[in-house]
C-alpha positions as CSV (number, residue, x, y, z in Angstrom):
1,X,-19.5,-19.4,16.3
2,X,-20.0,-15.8,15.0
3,X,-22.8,-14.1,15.2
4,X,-21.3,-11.0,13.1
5,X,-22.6,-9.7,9.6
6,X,-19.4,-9.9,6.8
7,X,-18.4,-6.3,6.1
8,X,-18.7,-4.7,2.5
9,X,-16.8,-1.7,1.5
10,X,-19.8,1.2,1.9
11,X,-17.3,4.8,1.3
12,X,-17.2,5.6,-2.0
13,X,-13.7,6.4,-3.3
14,X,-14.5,10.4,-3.6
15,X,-15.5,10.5,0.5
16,X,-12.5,8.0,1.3
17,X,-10.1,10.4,-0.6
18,X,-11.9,13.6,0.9
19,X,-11.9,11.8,4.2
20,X,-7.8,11.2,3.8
21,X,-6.8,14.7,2.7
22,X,-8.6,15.7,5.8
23,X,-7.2,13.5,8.3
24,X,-4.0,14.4,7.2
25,X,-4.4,18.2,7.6
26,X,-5.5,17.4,11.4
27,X,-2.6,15.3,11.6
28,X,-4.1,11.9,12.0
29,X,-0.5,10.2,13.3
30,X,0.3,9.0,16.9
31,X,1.1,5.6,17.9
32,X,4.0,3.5,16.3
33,X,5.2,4.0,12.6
34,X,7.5,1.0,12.5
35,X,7.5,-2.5,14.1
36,X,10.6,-2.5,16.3
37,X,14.2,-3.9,14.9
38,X,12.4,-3.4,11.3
39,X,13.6,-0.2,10.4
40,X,16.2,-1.5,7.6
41,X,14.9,-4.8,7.2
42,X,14.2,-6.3,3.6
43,X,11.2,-5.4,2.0
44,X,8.2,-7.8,3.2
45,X,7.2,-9.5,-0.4
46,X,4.0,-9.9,1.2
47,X,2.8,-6.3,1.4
48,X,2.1,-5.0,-1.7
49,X,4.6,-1.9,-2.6
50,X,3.0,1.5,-3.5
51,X,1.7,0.9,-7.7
52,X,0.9,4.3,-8.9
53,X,2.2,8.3,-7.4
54,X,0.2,10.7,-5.5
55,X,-2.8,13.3,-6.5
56,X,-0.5,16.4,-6.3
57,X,-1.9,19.7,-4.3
58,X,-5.7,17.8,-4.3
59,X,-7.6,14.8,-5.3
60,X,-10.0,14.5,-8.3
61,X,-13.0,14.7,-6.4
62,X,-15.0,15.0,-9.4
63,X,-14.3,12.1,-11.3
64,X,-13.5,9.8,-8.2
65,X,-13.4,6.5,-10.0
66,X,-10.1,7.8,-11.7
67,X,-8.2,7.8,-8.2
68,X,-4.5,7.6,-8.3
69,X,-4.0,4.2,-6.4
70,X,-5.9,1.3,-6.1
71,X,-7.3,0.3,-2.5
72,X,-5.0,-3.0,-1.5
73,X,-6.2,-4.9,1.2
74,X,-8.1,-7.8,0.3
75,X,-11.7,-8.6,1.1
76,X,-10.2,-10.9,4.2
77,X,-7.9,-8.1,5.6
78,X,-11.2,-6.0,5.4
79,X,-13.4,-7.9,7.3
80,X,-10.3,-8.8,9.8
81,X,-9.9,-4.4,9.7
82,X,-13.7,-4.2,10.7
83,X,-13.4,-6.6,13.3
84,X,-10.9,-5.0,15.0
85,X,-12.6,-1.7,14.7
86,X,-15.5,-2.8,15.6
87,X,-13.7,-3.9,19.1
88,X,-12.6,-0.9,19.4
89,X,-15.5,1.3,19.3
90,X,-18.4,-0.7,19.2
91,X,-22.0,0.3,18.5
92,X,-23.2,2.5,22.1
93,X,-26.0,3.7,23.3
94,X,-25.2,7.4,21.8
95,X,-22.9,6.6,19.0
96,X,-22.6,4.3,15.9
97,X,-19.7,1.3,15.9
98,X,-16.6,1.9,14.0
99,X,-18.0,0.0,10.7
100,X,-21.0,2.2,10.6
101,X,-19.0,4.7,9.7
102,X,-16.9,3.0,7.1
103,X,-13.6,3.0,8.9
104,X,-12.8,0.3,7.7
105,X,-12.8,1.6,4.3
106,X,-10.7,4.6,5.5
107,X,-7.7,2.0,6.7
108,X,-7.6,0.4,3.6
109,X,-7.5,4.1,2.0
110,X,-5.3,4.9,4.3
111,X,-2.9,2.3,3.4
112,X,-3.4,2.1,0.6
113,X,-2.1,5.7,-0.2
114,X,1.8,6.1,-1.6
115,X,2.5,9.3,0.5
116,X,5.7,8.3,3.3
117,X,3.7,8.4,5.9
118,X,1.3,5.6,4.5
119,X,4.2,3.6,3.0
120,X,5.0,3.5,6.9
121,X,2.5,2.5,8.2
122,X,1.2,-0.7,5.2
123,X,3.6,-3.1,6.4
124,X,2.6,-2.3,10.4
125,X,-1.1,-3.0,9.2
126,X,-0.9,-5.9,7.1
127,X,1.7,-7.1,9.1
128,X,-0.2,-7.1,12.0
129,X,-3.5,-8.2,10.5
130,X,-2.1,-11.6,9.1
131,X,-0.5,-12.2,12.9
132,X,-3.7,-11.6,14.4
133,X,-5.1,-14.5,11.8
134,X,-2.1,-16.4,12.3
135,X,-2.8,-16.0,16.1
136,X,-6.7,-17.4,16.0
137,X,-5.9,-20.1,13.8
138,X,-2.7,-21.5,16.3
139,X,-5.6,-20.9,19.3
140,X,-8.4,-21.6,18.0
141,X,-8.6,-23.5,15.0
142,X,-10.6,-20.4,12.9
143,X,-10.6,-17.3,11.1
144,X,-11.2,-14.2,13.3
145,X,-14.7,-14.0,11.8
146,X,-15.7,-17.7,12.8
147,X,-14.2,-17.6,16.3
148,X,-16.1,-17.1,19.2
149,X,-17.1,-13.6,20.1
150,X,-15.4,-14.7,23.7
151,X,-12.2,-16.1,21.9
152,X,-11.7,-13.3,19.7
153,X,-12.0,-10.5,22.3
154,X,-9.9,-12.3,24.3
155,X,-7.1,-12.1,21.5
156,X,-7.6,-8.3,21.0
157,X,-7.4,-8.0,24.4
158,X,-4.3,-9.6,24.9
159,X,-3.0,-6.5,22.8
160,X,-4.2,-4.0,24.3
161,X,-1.4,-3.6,27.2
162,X,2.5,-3.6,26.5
163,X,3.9,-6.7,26.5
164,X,6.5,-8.0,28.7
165,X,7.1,-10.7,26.1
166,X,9.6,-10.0,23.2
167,X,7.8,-11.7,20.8
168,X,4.7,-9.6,21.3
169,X,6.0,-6.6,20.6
170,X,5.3,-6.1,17.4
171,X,1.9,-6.9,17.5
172,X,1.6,-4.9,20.3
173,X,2.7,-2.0,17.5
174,X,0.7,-2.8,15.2
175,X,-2.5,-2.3,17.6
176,X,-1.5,1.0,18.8
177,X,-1.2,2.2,15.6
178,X,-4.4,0.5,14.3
179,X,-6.3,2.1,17.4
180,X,-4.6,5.6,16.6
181,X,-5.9,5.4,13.3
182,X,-9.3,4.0,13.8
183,X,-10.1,6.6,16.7
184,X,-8.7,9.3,15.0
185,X,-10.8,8.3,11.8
186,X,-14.0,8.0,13.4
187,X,-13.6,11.4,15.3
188,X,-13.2,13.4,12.2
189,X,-17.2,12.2,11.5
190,X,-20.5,14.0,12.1
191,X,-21.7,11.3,14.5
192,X,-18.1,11.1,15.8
193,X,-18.3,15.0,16.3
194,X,-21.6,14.6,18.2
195,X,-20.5,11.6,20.4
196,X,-18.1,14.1,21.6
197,X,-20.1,17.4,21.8
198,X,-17.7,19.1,19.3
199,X,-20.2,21.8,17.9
200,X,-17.7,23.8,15.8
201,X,-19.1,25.5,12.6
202,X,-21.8,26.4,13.5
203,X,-23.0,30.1,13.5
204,X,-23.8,31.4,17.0
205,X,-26.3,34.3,17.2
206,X,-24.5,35.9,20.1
207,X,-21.5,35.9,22.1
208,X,-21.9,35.1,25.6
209,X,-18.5,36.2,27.1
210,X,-16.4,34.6,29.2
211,X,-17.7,33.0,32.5
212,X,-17.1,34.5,36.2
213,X,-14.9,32.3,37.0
214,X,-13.0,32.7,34.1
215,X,-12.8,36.7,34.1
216,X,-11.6,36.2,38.0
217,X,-8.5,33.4,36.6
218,X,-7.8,36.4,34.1
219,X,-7.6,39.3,36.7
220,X,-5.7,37.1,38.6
221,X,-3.5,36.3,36.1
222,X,-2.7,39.8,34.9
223,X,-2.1,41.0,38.7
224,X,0.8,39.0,38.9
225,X,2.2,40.3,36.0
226,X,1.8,43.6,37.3
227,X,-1.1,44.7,34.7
């Protein structure tokens, strides 16, 4: 059985939105925006279509509870989100797990959002969340949650490498765009940041100048172009 604590959402709506308009001026994309053979299909009655329109040039960060859209996944697509995120980048030695963070709460932001991008990407997401449930109940009987930390790894897993199998690929899909998003989430963090020694804005007090070995690639550099 599991051994897991349920996730609760823990990002307010003003750091989710803050945390959205920022991923997006990084360009937070990568991995697949469609399930394959889908482009035109019908739309999935399932997924809920976008209720409400964008914020404009910026959201209203100061009164946060009037966001534009309401966050759609359910409280089981959550905690199915923060298990997969969580099997992603789990809790290390140096560096907080995924849930920590809140990603979880970013993806159902992120989703959640009516801009094209997002519109692309909800059906891939929920999609893909209610095969991997689909999935553990035909193997084993259970929710994600309540399967075995051994089962449920071994799911994910199974996802993790391109299929040779027709009828995986869109699953396949969906978790390399799930990844994309969760790693690129989590690295646009302080403790993200930190887990990968990116120490921009901060003030230095000098200027060291290029390295030796740099100056000597330069000069070389420049000789061949006769300068």
């Amino acid at each position: 059985m599991s051994e897991i604590t349920p996730y609760l959402p823990k990002v307010d709506r003003r750091t989710t939105l803050a945390w959205l308009g920022g991923a997006v001026s990084v360009g937070l994309v990568g991995g697949a925006t469609s399930l394959p053979g889908k482009a035109d299909a019908a739309p999935n009655p399932a997924v809920p279509p976008p209720t409400a329109g964008g914020y404009g040039t910026d959201p209203n960060l100061v009164h946060p509870a009037a966001a534009p859209w309401p966050r759609i996944m359910t409280p089981a697509q959550l905690q199915t989100t923060a298990l997969i995120c969580d099997f992603i980048l789990p809790a290390s030695a140096d560096a907080p797990a995924a849930t920590a963070l809140g990603v979880p709460d970013f993806l159902d932001e992120w989703i959640s959002a009516p801009y094209r991008e997002q519109v692309s990407d909800r059906p891939v997401i929920l999609g893909g969340l209610q095969w991997v449930e689909d999935e553990a109940q035909r193997r084993f009987g259970a929710d994600l949650f309540h399967a075995a930390a051994a089962d449920r790894a071994a799911l994910l897993m199974g996802l993790t490498s391109r299929p040779t199998d027709p009828a995986m690929a869109a699953p396949y899909q969906f978790f390399r765009k799930f990844r994309s998003l969760t790693i690129g989430a989590y690295y646009t963090t302080k403790p993200g940041f930190k887990d990968i020694g990116y120490i921009g804005n901060v003030a230095l007090s000098h200027y060291p100048g290029p390295s030796d070995a740099v100056k000597v690639a330069l000069d070389s550099a420049l000789k061949k172009l006769g300068i």
